[in-house]
PDB file of N, H, CA, C and O in Angstrom:
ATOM      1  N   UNK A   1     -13.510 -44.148   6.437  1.00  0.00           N
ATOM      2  CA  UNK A   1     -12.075 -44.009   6.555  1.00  0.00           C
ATOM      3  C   UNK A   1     -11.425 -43.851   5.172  1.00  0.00           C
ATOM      4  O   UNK A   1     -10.392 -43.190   5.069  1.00  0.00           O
ATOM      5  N   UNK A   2     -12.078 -44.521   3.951  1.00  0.00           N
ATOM      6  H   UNK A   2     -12.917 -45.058   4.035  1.00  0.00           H
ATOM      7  CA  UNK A   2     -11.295 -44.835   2.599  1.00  0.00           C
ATOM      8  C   UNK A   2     -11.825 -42.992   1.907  1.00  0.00           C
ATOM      9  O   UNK A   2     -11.169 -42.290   1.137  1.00  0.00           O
ATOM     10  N   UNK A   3     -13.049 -42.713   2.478  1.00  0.00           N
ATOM     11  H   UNK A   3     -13.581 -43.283   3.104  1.00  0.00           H
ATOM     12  CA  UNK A   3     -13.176 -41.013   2.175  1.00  0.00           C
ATOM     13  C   UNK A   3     -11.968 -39.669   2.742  1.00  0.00           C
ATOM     14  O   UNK A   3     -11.665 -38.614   2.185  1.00  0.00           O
ATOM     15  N   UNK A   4     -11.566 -40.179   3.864  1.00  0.00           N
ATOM     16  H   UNK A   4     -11.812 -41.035   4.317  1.00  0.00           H
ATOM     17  CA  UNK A   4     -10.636 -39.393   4.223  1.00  0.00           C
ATOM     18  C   UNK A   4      -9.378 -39.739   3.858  1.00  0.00           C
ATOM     19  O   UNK A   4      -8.523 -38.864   3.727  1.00  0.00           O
ATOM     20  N   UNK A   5      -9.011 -41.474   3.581  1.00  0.00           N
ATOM     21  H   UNK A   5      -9.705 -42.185   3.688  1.00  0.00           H
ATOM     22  CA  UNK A   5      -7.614 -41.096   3.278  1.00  0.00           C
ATOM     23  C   UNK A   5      -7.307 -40.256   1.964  1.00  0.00           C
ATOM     24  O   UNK A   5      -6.379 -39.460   1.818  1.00  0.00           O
ATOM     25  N   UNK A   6      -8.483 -40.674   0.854  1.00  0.00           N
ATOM     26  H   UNK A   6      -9.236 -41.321   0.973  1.00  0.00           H
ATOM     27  CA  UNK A   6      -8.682 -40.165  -0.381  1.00  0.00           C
ATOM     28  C   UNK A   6      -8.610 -38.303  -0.407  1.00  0.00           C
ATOM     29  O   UNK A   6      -8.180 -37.501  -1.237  1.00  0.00           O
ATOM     30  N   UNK A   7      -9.279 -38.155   0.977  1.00  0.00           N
ATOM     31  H   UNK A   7      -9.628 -38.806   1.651  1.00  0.00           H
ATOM     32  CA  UNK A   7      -9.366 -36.658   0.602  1.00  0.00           C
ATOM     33  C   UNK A   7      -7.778 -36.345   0.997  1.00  0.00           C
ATOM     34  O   UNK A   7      -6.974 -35.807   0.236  1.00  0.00           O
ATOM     35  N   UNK A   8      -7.511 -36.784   2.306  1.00  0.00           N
ATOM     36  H   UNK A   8      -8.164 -37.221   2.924  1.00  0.00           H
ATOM     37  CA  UNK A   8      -6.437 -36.323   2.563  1.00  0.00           C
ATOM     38  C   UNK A   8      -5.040 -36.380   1.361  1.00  0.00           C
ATOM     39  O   UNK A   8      -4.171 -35.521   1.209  1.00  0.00           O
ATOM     40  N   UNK A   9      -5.198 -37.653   0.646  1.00  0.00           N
ATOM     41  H   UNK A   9      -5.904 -38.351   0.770  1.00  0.00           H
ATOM     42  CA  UNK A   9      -4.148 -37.827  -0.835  1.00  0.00           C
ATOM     43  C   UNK A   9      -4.270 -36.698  -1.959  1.00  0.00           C
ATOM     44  O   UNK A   9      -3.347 -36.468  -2.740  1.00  0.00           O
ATOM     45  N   UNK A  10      -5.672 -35.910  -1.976  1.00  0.00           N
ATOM     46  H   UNK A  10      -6.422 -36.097  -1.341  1.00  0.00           H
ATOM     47  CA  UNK A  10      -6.124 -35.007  -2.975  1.00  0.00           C
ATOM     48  C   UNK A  10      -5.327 -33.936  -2.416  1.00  0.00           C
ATOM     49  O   UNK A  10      -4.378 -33.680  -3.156  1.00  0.00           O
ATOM     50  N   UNK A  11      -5.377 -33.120  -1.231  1.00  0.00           N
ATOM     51  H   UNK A  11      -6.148 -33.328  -0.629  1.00  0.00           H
ATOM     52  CA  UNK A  11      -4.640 -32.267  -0.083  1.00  0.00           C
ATOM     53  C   UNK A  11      -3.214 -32.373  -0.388  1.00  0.00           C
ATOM     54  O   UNK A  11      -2.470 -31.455  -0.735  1.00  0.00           O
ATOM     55  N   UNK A  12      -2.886 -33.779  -0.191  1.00  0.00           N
ATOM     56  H   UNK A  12      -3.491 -34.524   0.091  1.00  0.00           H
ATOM     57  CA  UNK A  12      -1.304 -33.680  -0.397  1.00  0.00           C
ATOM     58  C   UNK A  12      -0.496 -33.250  -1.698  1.00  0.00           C
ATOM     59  O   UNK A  12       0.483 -32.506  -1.753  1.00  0.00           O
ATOM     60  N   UNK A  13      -1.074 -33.828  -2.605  1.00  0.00           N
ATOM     61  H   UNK A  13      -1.870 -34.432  -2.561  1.00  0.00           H
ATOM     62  CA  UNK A  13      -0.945 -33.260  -4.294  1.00  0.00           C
ATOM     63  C   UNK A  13      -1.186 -31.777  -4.814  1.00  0.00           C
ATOM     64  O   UNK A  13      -0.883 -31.245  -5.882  1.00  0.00           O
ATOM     65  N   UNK A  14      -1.856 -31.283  -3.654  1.00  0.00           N
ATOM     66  H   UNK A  14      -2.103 -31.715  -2.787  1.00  0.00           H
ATOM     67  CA  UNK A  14      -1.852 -29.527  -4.126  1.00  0.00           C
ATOM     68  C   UNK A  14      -0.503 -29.067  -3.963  1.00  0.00           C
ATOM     69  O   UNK A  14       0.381 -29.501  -3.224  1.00  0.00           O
ATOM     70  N   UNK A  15      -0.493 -27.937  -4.929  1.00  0.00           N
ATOM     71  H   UNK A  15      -1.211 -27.584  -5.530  1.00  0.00           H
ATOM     72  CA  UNK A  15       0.982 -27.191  -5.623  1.00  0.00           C
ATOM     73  C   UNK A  15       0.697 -26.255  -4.149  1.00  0.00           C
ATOM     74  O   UNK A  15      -0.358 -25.803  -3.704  1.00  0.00           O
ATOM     75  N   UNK A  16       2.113 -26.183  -3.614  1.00  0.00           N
ATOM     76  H   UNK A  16       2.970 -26.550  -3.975  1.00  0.00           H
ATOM     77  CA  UNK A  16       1.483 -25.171  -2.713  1.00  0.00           C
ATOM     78  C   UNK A  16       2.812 -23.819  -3.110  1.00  0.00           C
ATOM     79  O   UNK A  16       3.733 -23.926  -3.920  1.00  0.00           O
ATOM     80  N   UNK A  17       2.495 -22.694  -2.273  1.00  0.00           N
ATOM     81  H   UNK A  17       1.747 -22.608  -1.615  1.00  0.00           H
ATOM     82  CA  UNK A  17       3.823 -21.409  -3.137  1.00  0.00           C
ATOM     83  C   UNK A  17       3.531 -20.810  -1.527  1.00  0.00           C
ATOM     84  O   UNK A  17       2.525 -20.758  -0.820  1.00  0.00           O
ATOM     85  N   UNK A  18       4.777 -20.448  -1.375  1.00  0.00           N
ATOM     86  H   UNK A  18       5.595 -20.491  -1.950  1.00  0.00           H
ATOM     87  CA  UNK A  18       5.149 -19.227  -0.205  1.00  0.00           C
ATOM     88  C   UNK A  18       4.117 -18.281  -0.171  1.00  0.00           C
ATOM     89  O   UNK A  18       3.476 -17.639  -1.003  1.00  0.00           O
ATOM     90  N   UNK A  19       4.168 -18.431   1.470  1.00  0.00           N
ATOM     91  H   UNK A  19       4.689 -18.952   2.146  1.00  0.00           H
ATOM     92  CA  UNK A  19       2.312 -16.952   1.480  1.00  0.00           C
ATOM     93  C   UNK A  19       2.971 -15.615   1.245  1.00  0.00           C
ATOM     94  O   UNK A  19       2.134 -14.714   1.299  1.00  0.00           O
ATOM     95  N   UNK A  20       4.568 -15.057   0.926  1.00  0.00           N
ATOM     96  H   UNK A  20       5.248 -15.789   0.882  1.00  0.00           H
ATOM     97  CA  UNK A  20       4.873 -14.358   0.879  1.00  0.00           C
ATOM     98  C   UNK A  20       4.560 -13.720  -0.847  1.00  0.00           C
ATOM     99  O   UNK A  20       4.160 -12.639  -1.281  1.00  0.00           O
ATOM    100  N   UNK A  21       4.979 -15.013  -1.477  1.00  0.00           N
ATOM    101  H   UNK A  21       5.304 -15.891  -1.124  1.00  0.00           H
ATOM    102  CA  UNK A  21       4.940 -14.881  -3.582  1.00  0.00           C
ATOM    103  C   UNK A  21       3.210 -14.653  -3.052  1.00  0.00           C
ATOM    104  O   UNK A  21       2.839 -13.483  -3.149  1.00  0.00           O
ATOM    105  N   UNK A  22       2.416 -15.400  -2.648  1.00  0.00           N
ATOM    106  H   UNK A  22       2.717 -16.351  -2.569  1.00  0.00           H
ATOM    107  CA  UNK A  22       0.621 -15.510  -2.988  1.00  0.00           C
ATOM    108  C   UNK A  22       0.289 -13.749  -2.692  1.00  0.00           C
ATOM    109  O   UNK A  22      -0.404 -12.959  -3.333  1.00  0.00           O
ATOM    110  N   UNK A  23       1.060 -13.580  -1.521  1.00  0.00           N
ATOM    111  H   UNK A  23       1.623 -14.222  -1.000  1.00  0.00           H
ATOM    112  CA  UNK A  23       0.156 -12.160  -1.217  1.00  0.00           C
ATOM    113  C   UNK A  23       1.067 -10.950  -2.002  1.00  0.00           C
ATOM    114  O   UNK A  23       0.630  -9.801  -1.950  1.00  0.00           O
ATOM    115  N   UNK A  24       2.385 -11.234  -2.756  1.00  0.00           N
ATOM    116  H   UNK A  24       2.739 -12.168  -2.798  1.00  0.00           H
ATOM    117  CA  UNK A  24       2.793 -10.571  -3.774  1.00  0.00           C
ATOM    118  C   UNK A  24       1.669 -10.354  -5.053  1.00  0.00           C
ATOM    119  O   UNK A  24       1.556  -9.235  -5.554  1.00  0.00           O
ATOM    120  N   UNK A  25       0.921 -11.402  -5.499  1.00  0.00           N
ATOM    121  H   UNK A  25       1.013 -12.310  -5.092  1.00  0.00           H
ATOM    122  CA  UNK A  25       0.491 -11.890  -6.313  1.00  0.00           C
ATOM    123  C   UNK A  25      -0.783 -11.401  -6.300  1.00  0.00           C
ATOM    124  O   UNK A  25      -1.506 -11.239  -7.283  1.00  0.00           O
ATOM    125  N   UNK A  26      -1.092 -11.118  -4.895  1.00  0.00           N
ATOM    126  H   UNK A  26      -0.504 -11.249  -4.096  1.00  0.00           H
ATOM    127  CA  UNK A  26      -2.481 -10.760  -4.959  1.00  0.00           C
ATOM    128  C   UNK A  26      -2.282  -8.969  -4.733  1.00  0.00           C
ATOM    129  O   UNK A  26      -3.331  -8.334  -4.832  1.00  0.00           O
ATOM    130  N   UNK A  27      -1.513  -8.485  -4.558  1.00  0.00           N
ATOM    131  H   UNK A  27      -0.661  -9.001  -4.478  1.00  0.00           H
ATOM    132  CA  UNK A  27      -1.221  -7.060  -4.130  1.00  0.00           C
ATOM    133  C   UNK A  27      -1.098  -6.642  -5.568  1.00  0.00           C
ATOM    134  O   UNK A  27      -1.783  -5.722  -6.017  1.00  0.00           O
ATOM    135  N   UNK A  28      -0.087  -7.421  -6.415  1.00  0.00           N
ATOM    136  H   UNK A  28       0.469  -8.168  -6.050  1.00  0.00           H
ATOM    137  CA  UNK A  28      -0.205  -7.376  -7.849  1.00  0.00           C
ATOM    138  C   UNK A  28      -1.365  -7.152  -8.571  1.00  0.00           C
ATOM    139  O   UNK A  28      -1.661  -6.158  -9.234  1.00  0.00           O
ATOM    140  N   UNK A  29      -2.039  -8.240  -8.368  1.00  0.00           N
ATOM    141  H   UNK A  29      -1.799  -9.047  -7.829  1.00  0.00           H
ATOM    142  CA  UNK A  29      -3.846  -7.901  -9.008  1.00  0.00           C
ATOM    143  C   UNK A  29      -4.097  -7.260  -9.056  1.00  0.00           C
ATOM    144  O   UNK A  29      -4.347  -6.568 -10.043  1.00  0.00           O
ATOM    145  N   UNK A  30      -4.238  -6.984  -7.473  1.00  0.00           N
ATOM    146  H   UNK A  30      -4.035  -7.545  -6.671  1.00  0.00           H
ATOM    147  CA  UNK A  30      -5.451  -5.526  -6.886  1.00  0.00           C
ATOM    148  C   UNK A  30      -4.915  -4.072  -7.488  1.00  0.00           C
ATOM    149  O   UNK A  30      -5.572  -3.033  -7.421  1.00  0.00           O
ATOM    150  N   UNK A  31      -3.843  -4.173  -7.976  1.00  0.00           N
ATOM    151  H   UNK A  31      -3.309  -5.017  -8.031  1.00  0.00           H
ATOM    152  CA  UNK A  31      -3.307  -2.805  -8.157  1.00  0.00           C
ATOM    153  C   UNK A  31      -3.631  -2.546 -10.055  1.00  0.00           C
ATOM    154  O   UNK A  31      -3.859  -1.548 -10.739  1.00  0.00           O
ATOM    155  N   UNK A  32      -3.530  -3.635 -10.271  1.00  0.00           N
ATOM    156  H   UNK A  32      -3.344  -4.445  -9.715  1.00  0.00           H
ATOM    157  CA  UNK A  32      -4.092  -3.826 -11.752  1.00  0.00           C
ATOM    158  C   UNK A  32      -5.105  -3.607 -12.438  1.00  0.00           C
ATOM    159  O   UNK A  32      -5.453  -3.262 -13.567  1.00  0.00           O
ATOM    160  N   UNK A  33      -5.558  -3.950 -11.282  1.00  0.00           N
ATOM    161  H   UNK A  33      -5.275  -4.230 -10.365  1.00  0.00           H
ATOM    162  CA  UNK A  33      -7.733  -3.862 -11.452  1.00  0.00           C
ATOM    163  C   UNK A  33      -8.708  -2.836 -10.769  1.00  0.00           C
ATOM    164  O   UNK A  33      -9.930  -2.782 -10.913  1.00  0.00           O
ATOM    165  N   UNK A  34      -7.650  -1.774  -9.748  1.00  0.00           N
ATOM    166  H   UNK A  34      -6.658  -1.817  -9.632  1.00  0.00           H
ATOM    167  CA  UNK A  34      -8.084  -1.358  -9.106  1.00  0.00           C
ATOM    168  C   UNK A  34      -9.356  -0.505  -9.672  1.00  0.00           C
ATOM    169  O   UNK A  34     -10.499  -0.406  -9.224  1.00  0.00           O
ATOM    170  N   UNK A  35      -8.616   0.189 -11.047  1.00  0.00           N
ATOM    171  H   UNK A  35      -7.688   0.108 -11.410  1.00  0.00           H
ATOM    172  CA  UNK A  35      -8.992   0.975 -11.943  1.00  0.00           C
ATOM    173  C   UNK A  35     -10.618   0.680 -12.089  1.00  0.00           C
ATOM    174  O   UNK A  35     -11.437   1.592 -11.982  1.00  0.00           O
ATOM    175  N   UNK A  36     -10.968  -0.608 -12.328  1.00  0.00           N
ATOM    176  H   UNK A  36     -10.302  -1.349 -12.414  1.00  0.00           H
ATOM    177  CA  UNK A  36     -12.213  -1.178 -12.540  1.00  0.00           C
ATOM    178  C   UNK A  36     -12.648  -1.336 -11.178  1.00  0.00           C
ATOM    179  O   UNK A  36     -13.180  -2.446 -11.203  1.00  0.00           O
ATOM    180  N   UNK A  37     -12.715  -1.025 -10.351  1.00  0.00           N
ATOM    181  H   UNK A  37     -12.283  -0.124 -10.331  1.00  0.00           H
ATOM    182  CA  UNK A  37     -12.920  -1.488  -8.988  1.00  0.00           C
ATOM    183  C   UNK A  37     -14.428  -0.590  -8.331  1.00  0.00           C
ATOM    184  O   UNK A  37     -14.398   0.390  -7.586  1.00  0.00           O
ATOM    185  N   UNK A  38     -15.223  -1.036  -8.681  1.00  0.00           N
ATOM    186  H   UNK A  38     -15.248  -1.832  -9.286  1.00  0.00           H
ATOM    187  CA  UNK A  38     -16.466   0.555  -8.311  1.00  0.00           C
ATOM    188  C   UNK A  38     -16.056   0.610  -6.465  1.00  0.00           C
ATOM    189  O   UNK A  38     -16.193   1.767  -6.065  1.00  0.00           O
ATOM    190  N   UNK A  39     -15.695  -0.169  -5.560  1.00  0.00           N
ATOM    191  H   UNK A  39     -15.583  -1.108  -5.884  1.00  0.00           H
ATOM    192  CA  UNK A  39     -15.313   0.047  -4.415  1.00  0.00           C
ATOM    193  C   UNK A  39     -14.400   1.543  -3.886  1.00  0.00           C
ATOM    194  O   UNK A  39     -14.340   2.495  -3.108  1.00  0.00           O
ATOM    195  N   UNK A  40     -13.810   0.825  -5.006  1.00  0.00           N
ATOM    196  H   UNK A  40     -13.859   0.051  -5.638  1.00  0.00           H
ATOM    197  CA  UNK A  40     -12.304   1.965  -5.086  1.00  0.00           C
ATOM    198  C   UNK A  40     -12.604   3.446  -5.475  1.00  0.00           C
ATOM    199  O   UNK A  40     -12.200   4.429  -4.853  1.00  0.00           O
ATOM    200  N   UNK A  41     -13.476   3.455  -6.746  1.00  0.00           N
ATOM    201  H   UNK A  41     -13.804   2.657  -7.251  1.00  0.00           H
ATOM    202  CA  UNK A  41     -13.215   3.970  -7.423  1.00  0.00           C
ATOM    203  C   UNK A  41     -14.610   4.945  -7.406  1.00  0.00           C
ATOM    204  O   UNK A  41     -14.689   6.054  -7.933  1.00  0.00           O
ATOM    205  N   UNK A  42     -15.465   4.388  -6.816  1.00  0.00           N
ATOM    206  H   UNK A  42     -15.401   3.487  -6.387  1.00  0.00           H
ATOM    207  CA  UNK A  42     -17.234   4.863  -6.890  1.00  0.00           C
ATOM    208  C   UNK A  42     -18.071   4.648  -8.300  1.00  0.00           C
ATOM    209  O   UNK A  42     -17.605   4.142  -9.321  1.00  0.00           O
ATOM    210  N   UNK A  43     -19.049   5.012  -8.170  1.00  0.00           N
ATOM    211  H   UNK A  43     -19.428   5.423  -7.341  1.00  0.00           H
ATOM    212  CA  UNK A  43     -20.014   4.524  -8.827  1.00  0.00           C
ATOM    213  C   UNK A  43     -20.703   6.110  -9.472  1.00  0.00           C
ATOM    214  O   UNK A  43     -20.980   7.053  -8.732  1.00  0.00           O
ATOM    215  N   UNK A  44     -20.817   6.116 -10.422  1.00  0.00           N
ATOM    216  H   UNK A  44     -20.592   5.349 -11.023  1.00  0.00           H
ATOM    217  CA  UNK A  44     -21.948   6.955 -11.128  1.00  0.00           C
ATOM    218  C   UNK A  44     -23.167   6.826 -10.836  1.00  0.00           C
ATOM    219  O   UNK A  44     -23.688   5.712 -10.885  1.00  0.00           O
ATOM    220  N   UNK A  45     -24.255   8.547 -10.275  1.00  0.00           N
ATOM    221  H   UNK A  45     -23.832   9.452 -10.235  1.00  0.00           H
ATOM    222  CA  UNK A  45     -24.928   8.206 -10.208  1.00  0.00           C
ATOM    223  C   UNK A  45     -25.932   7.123 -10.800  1.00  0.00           C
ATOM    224  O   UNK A  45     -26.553   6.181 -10.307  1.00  0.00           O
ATOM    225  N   UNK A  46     -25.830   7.622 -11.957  1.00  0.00           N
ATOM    226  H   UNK A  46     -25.325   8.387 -12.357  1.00  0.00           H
ATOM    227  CA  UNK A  46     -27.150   7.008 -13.307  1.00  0.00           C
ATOM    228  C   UNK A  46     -26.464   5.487 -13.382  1.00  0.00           C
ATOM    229  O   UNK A  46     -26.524   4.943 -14.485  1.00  0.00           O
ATOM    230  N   UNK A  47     -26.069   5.040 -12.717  1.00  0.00           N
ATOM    231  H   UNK A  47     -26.021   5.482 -11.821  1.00  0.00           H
ATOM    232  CA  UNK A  47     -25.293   3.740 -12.944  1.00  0.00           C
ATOM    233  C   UNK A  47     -25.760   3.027 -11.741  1.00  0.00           C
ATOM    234  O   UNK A  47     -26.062   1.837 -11.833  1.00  0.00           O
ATOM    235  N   UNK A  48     -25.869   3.831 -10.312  1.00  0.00           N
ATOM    236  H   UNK A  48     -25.623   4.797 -10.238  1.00  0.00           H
ATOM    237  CA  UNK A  48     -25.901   2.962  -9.068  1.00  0.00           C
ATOM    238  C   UNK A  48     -27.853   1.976  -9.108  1.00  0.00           C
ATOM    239  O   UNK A  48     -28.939   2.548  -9.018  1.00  0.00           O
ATOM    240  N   UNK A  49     -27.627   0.591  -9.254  1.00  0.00           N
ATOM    241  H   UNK A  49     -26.745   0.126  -9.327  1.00  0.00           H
ATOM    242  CA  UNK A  49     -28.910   0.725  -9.384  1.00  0.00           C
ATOM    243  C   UNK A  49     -29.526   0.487  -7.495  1.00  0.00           C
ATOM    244  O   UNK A  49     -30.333  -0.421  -7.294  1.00  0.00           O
ATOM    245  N   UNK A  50     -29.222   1.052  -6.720  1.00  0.00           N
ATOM    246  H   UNK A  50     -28.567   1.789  -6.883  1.00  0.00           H
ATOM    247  CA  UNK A  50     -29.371   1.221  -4.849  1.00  0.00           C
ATOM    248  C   UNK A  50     -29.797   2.850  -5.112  1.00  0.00           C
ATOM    249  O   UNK A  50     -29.626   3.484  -4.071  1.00  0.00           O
ATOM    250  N   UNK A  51     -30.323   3.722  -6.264  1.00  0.00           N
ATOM    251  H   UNK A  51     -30.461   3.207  -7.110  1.00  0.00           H
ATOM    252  CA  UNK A  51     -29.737   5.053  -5.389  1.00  0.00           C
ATOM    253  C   UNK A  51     -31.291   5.367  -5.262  1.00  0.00           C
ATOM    254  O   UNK A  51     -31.965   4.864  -6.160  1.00  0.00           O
ATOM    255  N   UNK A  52     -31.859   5.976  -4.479  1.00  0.00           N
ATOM    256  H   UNK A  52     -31.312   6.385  -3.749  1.00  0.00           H
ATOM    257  CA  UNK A  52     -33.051   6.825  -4.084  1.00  0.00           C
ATOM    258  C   UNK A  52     -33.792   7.654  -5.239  1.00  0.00           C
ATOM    259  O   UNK A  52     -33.379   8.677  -5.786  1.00  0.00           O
ATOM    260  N   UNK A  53     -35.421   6.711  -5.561  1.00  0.00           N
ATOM    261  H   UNK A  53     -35.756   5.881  -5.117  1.00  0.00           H
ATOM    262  CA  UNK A  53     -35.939   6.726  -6.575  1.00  0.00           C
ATOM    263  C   UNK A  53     -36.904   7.669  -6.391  1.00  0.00           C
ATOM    264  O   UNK A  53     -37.938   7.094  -6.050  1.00  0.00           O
ATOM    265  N   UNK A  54     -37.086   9.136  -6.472  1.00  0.00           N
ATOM    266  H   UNK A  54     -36.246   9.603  -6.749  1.00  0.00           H
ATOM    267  CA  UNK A  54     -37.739   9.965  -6.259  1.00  0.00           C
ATOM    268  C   UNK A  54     -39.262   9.590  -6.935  1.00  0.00           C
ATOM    269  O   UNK A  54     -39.428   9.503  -8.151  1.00  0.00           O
ATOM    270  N   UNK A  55     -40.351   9.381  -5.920  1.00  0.00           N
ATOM    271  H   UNK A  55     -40.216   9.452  -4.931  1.00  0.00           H
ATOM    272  CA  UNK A  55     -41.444   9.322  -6.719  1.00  0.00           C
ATOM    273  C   UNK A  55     -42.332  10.410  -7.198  1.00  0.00           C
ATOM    274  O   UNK A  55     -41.783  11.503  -7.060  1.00  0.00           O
ATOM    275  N   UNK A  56     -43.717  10.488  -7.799  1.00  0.00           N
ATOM    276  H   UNK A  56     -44.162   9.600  -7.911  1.00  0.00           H
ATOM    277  CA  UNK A  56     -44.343  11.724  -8.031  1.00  0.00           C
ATOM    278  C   UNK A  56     -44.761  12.194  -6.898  1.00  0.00           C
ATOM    279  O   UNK A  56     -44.997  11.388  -5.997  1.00  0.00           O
ATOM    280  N   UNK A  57     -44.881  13.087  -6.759  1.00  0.00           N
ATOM    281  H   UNK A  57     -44.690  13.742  -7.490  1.00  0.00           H
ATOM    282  CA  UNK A  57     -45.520  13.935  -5.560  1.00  0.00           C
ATOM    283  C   UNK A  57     -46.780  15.180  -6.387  1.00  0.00           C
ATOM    284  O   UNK A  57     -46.711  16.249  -6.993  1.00  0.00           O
ATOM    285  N   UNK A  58     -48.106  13.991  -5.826  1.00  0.00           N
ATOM    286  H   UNK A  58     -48.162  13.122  -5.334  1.00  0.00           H
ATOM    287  CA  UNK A  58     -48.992  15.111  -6.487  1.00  0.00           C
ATOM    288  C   UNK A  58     -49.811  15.923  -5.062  1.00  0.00           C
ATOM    289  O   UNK A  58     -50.170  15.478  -3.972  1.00  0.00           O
ATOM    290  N   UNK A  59     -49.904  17.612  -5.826  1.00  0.00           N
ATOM    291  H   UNK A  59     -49.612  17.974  -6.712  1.00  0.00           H
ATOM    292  CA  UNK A  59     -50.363  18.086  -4.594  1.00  0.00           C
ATOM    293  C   UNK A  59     -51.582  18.844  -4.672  1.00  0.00           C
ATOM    294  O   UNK A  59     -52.084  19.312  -3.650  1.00  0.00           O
TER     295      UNK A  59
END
């Protein structure tokens, strides 16, 4: 019981901010960083290390 009231007192002391400012905040980021974003933005071949490793083919 003395674990939960404790956790629950840690819970209450968090700073909390409008989910409206947080997801301002995070729309903010993403638009910041997008630039760096290989999702966004793709990947160079010679860079991807997933891409299809052609082996020798002896005939």
């Amino acid at each position: 019981m003395k674990k939960t009231v404790n956790q629950l007192r840690q819970e209450a002391n968090i700073q909390r901010i409008p989910v409206s400012q947080a997801c301002d905040d995070l729309m903010k980021y993403c638009n910041e960083h997008q630039k760096a974003d290989v999702l966004v933005t793709g990947m160079s071949p010679s860079d991807n290390p997933y891409r299809d490793i052609k082996g020798c083919i002896i005939i």
